[in-house]
C-alpha positions as CSV (number, residue, x, y, z in Angstrom):
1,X,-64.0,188.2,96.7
2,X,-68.0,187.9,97.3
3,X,-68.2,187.0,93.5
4,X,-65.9,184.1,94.0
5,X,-67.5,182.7,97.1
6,X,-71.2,183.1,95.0
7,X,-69.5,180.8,92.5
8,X,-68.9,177.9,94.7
9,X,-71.7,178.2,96.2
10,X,-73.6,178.0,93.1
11,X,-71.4,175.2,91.9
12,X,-71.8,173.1,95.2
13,X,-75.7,173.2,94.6
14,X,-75.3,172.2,91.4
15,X,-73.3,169.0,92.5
16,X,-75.7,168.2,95.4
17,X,-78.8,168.2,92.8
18,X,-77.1,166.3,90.6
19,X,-76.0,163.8,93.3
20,X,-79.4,163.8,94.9
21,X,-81.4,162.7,91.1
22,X,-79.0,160.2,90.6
23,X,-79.8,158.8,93.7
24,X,-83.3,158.7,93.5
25,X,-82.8,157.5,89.8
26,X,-80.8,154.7,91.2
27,X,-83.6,153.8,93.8
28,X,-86.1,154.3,91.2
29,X,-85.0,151.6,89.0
30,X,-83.8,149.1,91.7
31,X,-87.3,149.5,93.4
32,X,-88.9,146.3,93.1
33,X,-92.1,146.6,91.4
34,X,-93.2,143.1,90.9
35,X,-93.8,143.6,94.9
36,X,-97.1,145.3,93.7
37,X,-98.3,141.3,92.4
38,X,-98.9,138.9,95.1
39,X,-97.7,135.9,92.4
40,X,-94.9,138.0,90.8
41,X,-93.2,138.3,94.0
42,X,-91.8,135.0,94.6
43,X,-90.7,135.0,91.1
44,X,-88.9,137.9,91.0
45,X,-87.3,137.0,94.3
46,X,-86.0,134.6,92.9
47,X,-85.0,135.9,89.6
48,X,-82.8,138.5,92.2
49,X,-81.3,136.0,94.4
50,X,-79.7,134.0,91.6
51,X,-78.6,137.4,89.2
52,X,-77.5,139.2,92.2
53,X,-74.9,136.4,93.3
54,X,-73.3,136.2,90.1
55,X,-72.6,139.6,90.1
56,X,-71.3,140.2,93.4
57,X,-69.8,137.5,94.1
58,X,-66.0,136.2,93.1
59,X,-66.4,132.5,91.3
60,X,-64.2,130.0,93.2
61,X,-63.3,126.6,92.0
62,X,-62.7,123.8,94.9
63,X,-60.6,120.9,95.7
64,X,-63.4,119.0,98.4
65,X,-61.7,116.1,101.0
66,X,-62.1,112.8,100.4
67,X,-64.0,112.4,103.2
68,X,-66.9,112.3,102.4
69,X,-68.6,114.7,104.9
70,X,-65.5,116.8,105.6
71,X,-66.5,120.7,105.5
72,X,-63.2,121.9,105.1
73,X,-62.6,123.0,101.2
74,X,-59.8,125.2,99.9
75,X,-60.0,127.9,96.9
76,X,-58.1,127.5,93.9
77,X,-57.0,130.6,92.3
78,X,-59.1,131.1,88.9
79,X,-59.4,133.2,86.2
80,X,-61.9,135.4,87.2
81,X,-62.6,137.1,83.5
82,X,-62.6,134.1,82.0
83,X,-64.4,132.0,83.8
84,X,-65.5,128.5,81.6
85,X,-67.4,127.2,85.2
86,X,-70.6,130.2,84.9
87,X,-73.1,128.1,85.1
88,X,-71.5,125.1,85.8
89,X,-71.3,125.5,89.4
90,X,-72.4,123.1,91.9
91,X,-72.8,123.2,95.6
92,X,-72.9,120.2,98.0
93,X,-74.9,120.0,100.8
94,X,-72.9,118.8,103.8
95,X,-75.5,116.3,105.4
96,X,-75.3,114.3,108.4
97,X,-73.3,112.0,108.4
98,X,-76.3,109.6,109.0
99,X,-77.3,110.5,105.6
100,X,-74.5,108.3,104.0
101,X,-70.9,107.9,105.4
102,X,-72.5,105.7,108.4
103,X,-74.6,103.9,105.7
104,X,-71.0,102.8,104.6
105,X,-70.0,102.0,108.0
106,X,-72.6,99.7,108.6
107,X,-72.8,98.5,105.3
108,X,-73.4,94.5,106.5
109,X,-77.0,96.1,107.8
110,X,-77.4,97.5,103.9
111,X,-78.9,94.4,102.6
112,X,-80.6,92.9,106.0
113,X,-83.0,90.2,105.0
114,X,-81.6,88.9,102.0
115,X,-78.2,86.4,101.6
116,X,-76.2,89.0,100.0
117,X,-73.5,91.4,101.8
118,X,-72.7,95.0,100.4
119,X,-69.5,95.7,102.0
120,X,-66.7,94.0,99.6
121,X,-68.2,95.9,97.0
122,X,-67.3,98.9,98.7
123,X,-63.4,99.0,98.1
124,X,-61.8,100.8,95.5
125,X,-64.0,103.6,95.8
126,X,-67.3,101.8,95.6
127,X,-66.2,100.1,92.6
128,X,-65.4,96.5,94.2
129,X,-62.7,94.5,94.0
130,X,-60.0,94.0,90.7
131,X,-61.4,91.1,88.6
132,X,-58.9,88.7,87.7
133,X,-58.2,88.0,84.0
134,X,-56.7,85.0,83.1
135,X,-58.3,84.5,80.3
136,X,-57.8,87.4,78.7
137,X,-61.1,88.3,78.1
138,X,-60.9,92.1,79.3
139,X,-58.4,94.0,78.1
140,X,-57.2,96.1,80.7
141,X,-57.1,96.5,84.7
142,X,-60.2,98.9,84.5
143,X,-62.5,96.3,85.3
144,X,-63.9,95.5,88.8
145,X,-66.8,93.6,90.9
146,X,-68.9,96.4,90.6
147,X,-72.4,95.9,92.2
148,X,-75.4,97.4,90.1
149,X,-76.9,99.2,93.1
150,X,-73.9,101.7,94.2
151,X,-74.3,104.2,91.8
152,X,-75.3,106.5,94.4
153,X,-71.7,106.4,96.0
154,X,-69.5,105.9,93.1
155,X,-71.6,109.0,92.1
156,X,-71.1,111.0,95.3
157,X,-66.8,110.3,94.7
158,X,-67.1,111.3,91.1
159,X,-68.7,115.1,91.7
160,X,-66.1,115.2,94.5
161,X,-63.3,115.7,91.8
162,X,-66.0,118.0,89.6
163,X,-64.0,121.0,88.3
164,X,-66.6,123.3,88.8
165,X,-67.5,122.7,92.5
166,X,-68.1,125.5,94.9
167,X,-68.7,126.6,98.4
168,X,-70.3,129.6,97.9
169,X,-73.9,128.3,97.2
170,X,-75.1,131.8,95.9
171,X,-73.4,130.9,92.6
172,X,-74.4,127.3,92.2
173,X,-76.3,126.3,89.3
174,X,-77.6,123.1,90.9
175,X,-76.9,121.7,94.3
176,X,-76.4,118.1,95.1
177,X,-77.3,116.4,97.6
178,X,-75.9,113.0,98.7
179,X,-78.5,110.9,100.2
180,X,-77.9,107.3,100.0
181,X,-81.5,107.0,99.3
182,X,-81.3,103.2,97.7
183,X,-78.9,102.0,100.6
184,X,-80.9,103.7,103.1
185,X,-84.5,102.0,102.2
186,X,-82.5,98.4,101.4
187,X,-82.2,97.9,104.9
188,X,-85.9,98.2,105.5
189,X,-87.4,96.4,102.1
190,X,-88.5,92.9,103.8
191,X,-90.7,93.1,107.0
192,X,-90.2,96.2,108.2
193,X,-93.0,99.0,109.2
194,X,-93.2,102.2,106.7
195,X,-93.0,104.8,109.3
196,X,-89.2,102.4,109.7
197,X,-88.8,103.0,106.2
198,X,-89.8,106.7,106.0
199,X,-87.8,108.2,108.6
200,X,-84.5,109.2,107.0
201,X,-86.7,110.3,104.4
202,X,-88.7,112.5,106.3
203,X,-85.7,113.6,108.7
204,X,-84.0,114.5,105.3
205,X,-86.6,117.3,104.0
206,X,-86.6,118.5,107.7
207,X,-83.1,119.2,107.3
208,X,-83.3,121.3,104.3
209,X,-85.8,123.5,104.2
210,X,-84.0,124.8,107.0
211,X,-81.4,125.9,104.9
212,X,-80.7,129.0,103.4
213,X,-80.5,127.3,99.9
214,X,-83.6,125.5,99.8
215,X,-85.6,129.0,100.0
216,X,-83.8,130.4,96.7
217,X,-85.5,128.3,93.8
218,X,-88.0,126.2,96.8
219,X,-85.6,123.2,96.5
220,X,-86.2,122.9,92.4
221,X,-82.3,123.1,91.8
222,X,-81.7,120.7,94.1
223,X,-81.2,117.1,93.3
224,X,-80.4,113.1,94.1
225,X,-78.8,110.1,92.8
226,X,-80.2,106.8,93.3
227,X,-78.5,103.5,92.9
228,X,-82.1,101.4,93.0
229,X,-85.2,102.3,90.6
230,X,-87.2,104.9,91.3
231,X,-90.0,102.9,92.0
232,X,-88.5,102.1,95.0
233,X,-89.4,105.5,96.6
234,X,-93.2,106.2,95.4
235,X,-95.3,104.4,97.6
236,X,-98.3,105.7,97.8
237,X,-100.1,104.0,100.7
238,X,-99.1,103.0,104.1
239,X,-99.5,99.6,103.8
240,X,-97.6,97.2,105.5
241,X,-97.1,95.3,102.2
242,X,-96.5,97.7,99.8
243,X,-92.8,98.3,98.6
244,X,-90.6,100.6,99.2
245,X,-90.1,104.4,101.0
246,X,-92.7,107.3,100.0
247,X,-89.5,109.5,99.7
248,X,-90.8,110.6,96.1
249,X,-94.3,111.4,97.2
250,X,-93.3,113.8,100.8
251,X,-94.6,117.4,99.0
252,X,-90.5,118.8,99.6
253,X,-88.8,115.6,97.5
254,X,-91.3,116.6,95.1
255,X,-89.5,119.8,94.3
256,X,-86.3,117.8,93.7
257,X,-85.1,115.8,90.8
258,X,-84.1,112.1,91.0
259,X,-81.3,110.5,89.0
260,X,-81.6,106.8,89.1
261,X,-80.9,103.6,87.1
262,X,-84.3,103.6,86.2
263,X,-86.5,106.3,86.2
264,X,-90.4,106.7,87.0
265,X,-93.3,107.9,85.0
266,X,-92.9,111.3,86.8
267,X,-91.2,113.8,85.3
268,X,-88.9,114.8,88.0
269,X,-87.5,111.4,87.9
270,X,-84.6,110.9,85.5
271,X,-82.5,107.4,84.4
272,X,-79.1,107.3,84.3
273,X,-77.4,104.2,83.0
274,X,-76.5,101.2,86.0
275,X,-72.9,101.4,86.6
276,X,-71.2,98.1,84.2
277,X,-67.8,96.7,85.7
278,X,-65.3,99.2,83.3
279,X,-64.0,102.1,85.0
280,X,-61.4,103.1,82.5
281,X,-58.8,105.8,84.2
282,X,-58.0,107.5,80.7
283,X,-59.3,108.0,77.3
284,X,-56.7,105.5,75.8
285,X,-58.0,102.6,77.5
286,X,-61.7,103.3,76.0
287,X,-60.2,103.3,72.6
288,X,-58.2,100.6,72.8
289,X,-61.4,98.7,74.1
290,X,-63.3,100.0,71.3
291,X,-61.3,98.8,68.9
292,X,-61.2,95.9,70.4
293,X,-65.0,95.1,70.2
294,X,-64.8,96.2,66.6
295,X,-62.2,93.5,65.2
296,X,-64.1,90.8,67.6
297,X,-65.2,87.8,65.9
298,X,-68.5,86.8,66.7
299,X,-69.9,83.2,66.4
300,X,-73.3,83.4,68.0
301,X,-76.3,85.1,66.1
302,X,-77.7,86.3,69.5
303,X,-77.4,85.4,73.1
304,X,-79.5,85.7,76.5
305,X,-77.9,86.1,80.1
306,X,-80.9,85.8,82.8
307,X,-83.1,83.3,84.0
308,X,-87.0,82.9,83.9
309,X,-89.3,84.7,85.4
310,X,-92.2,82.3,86.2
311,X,-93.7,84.3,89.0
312,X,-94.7,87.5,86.7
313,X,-97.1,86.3,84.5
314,X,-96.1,89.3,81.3
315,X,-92.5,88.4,81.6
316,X,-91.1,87.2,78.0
317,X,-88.1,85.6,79.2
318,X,-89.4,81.9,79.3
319,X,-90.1,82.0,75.3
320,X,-86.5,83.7,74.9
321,X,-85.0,80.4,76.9
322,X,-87.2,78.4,74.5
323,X,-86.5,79.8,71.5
324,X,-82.5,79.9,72.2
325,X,-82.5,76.6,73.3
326,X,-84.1,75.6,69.7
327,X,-81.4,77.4,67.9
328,X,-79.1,75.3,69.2
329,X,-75.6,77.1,67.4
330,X,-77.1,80.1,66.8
331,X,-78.3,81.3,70.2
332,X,-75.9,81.3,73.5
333,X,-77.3,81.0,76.6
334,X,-76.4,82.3,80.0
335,X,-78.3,81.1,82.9
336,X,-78.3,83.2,85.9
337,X,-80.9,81.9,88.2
338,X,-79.1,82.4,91.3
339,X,-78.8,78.5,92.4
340,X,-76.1,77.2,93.0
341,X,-74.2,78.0,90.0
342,X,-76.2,80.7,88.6
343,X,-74.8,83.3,90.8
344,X,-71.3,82.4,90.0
345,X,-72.4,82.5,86.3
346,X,-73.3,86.0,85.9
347,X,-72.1,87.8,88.9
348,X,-68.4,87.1,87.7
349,X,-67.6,89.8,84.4
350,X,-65.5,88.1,82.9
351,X,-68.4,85.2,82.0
352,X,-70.7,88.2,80.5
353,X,-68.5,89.6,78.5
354,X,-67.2,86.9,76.7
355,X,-70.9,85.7,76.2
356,X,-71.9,88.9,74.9
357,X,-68.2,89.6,73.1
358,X,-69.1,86.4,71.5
359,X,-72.5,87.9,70.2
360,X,-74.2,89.6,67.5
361,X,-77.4,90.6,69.3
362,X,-77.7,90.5,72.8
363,X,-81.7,89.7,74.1
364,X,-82.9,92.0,76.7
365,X,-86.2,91.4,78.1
366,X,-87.4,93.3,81.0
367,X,-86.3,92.6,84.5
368,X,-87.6,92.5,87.5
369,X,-88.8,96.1,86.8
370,X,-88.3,98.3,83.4
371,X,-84.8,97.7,83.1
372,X,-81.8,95.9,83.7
373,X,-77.9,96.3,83.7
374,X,-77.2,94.1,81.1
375,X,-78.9,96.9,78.8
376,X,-75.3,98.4,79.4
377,X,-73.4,95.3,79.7
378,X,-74.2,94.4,75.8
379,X,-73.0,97.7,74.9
380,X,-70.1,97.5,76.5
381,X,-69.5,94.3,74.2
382,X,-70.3,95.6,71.3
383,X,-73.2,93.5,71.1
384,X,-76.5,95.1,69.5
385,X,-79.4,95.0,72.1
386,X,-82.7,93.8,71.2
387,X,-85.3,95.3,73.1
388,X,-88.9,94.1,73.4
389,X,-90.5,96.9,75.2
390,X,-90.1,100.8,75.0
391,X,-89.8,101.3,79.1
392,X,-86.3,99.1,79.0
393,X,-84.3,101.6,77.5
394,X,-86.1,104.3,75.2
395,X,-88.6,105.4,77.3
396,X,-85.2,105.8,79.9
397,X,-81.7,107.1,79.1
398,X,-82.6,109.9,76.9
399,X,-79.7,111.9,78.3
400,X,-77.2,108.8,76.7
401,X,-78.7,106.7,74.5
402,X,-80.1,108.3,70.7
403,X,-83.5,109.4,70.3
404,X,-83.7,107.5,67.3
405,X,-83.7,104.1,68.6
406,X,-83.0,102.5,65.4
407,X,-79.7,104.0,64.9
408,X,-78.1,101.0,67.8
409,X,-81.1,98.6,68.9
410,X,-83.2,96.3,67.2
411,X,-87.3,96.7,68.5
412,X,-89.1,93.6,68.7
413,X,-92.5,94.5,70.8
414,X,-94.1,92.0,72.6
415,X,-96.8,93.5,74.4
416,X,-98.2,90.2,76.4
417,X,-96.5,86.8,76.4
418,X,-99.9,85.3,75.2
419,X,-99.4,86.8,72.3
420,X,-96.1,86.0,71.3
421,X,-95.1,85.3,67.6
422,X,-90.9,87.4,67.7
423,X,-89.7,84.4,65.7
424,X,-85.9,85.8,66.8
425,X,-84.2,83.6,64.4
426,X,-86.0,85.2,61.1
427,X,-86.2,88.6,62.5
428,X,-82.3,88.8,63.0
429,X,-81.4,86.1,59.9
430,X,-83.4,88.9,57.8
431,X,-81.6,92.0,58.8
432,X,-79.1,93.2,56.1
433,X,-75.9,92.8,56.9
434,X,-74.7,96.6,55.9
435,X,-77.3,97.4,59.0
436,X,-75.8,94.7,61.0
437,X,-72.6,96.9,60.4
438,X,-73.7,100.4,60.9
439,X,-75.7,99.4,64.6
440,X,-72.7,97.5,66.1
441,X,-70.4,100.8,64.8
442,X,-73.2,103.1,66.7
443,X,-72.7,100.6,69.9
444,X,-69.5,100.8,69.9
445,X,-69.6,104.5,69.6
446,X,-72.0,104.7,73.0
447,X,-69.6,103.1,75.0
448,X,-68.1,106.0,76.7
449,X,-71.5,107.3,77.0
450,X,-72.6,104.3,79.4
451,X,-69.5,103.7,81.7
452,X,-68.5,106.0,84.7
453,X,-64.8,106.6,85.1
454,X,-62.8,105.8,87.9
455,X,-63.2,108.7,90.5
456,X,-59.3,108.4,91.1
457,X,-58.7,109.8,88.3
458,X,-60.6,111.7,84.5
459,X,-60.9,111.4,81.0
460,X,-59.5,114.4,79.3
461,X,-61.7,114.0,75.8
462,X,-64.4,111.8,76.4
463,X,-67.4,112.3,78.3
464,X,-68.7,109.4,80.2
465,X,-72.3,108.4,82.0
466,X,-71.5,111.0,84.9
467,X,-70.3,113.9,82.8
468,X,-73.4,113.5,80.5
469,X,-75.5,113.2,83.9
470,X,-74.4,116.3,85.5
471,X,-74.7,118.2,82.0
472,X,-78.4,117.0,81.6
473,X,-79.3,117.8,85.1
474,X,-77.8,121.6,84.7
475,X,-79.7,121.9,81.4
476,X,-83.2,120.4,83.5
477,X,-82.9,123.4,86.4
478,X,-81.9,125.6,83.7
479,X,-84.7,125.6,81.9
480,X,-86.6,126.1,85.2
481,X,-84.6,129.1,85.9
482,X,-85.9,130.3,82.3
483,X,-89.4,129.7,83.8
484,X,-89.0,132.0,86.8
485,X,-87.5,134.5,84.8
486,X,-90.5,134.5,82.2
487,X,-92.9,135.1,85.2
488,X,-94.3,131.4,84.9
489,X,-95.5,129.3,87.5
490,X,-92.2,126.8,87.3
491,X,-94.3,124.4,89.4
492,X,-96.2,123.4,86.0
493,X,-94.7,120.7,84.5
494,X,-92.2,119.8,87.2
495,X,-93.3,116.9,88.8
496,X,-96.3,115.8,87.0
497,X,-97.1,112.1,86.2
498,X,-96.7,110.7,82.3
499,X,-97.8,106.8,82.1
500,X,-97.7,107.1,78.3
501,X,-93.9,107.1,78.3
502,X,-94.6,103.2,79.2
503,X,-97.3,102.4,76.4
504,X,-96.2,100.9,73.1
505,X,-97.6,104.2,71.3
506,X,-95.0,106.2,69.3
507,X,-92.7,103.3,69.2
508,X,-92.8,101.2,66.0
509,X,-91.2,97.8,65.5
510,X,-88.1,97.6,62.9
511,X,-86.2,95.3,61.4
């Protein structure tokens, strides 16, 4: 009997060592030795915080209100082996309302101290009203009065129907937050003081570094959308006179990337294209609008929709006018100088369109900044944009538009009016027609590229301007993740300034 009670014994001491060096094996290897590294730390932290949440936590998929501040969300069940969202997932901040539903509210205050009033555009979504079509120049209902500056919103209703939304911010690959940042600093542009213009700006990075998300990657998986240039937000002096907010310069914003219709010369600023008037609701109607554009006969050697810009002194637009208006039946010309017709020229789609429908090569100069919607518009027509400066479109949409320019645009540079000799006529007139054929075929393949969907609704096989947005904005924070887990500083890089993406270096003029 003694022999048998020895035995146990001996056996239960035998467990409790074994028991007691896999613990302090376990400990061993989960102790955290980058600890011992003052600039390791915060890396590694980091590193933790994201790995750990994957694999402790279930992945949930969301169905968020359409309100667009409501907090309440419901799970959907999901396949948790299988799960096609890992590293998909996005969070939302749920911000004040201040922040952008009351923007909406008071939407006759969004464009205080200029003619024009925001809040019919805000129907339908933020898409604006149904355009009539008489004429039968559009194809579909898909089209609308969209105004060029809503992205931000029709943005913020699109990622509302994202599949792979969350509420469990631990998994999120990027997090979102929807500050009406262009609506917000439109009310302030003319005559108003920059602390006035600062101060949802400032109250905005107040509010998250307070939250528990900020403090996992320091607010670099964090971003905006934009519906005005991003220009609009790097002031860098407090001058009365000087444009715009200094959202983009306060030391938290920096940390975040920017989507906006037109991007800066900082890297943390990124263009996505203006939002056109075709909201398609399903893949058919793309095709069929494709195809369209494809068997569309077009009488006009090239066109120009815009008006003159006397008061910049490097704007080209004032030789495009002249040298249209000496084509006589080869150029078309749209005039869009906001007088008493103007306005009802080119705000209406249906005038565009046929214009550039009618079109070989669509003219676009720069705007008032970089850029300009009618970039998008051509497209959408089929039309094959000429550009006359790198920072109107290459330089831009490099998330939608080819790297290699030359594959759908036709270069022209013009780097100062006073030294202008484009001679449109022979330029175009001396492009082969087989290339004529292969850039209005590569047009028309961008189209679903450059148009946002309706948010009522999804393509099922096409990815449009917000699916390619979201997917380029993952890729950005993932490559910052990479970063951290490397042990590099993921500061470097991040923000920093690039004026060379303006210059006419690495850009070569072809015909």
């Amino acid at each position: 009997m003694e022999k048998a009670i020895t035995r146990n014994c001996c056996n239960n001491q035998l467990w409790l060592v074994i028991l007691v060096s896999f613990v302090f094996c376990f400990v061993l290897f989960c102790f955290d030795y980058s600890a011992l590294n003052g600039t390791q730390e915060r890396v590694a932290i980091l590193v933790s915080n994201y790995e750990n949440s994957i694999s402790t936590h279930k992945s949930k998929s969301l169905q968020v209100p359409e309100n667009l501040n409501e907090t309440s969300i419901t799970p959907l069940k999901t396949d948790y082996v299988k799960d096609s969202c890992l590293g998909r997932y996005i969070y939302i901040h749920h911000l004040p309302s201040r922040f952008n539903e009351e923007l909406l509210e008071n939407c006759e205050s969004i464009t205080r101290g200029t003619e024009h009033n925001m809040c019919p555009y805000l129907v339908n979504y933020a898409l604006g009203h149904d355009v009539e079509n008489s004429q039968g120049i559009l194809l579909n209902k898909s089209w609308y009065s969209t105004n060029q500056f809503l992205l931000e919103v029709i943005f913020h209703y699109r990622i509302k129907k994202y599949n792979c939304l969350t509420n469990d911010s631990s998994l999120a690959s990027a997090i979102y937050v929807p500050f009406y940042a262009g609506l917000d600093v439109s009310r302030y542009l003319w005559g108003v003081k920059t602390s006035v213009r600062d101060q949802s700006a400032s109250d905005l990075v107040k509010w998250l570094v307070e939250k528990p998300e900020w403090k996992k990657m320091l607010g670099r998986d964090h971003f905006l959308v934009a519906g005005r240039i991003a220009w609009d937000f790097r002031r860098k002096t407090n001058n009365e006179s000087d444009w715009g907010s200094k959202l983009r310069f306060l030391p938290e914003s920096n940390n975040m990337s920017m989507l906006a219709i037109e991007s800066s010369s900082w890297n943390n600023d990124y263009a996505i294209p203006y939002p056109t008037c075709f909201h398609p609701s399903k893949d058919s109607e793309v095709f069929q609008w494709q195809d369209r554009m494809r068997r569309q006969k077009r009488p006009y050697l090239f066109s120009f929709a815009g008006a003159p810009r006397p008061d910049l002194q490097e704007s080209v637009r004032g030789k495009i006018i002249e040298e249209c208006l000496a084509s006589k039946n080869l150029c078309k010309l749209l005039e869009c100088d906001y007088g008493v017709n103007g306005a009802i020229n080119c705000d209406n789609p249906v005038n565009v369109m046929r214009l550039f429908q009618n079109s070989v090569y669509c003219l676009q100069p720069r705007g008032d900044s970089y850029t300009r919607r009618s970039i998008f518009d051509s497209i959408l027509a089929g039309c094959i944009p000429v550009f006359f400066h790198p920072g109107t479109a290459y330089a831009q949409y490099k998330w939608h538009l080819p790297k290699n320019y030359s594959k759908y645009s036709v270069y022209i540079p013009v780097r100062d009016v006073k030294d202008w000799k484009a001679g449109i006529n022979e330029t175009l007139l001396g492009i082969p027609q087989d290339r004529v054929l292969a850039l209005r075929e590569e047009v028309i393949k961008l189209i679903p590229r450059i148009i946002y969907a309706d948010p009522r609704s999804k393509m099922e096989t096409s990815e449009d301007a917000f699916d390619l947005a979201v997917k380029g904005i993952l890729e950005r924070i993932e490559r910052v993740r990479g970063k951290i887990r490397e042990g590099k500083d993921p500061s470097i890089g991040f923000a920093e300034g690039d004026d060379s993406k303006y210059t006419f270096s690495g850009y070569v003029g072809e015909t």
